[in-house]
N, C-alpha and C positions, 0 to 999 in steps of 0.2 A: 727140139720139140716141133719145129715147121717139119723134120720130114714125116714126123705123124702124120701130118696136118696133106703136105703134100700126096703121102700115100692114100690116106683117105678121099685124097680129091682122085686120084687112077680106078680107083676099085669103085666109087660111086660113077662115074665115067664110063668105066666098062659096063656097070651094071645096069646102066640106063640105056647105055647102044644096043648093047645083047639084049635085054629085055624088053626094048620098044617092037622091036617084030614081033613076037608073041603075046601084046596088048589088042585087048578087041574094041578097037577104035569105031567095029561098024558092027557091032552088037545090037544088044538091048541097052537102054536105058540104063538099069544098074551095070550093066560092064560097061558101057562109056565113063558113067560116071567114076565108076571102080581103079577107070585106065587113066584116065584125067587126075585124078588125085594121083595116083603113084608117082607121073609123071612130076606132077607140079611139087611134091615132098621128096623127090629125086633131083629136082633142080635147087631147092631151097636150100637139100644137104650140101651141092655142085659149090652151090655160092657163096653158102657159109663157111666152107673150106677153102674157097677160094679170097674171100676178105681178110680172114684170118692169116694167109700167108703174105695180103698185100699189106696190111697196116700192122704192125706190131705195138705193143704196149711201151709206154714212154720209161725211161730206163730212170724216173725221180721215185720210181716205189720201191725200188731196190737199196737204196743208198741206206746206211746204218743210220740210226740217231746220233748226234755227238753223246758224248760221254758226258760234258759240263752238264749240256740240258738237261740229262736224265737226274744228275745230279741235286737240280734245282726242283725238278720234279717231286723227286724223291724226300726233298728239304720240305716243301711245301704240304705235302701229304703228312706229314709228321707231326708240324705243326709247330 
């Protein structure tokens, strides 16, 4: 799953190098504004892909229930 995670972080990468030259940084008004936003939702994706490959989720959500517990569970519900 991180190399999803990594490849997404290449291709938002390229996509914001390549595409900052052709941003109208010295426009009008609505194209700065237009170019500023892309940029800042191009770095948000950059970082969010990038968190995600630093921190990983804690490996206690994966573990099975025991057996006994489900058991008592099970006892309880019944009645």
């Amino acid at each position: 799953m991180k190399q999803r995670y990594f490849m997404c972080f290449l291709f938002s990468t390229a996509m914001l190098i390549y595409g900052f030259e052709y941003l109208p940084l010295n426009g009008s008004v609505v194209d700065q504004l237009f170019a500023w936003a892309w940029i800042v939702f191009a770095v948000m994706v950059i970082s969010g892909n990038v968190l995600h490959l630093l921190y990983k989720k804690s490996e206690a959500g994966k573990r099975a229930v025991p057996l006994r517990k489900q058991e008592k569970v099970r006892a309880r519900l019944r009645g």
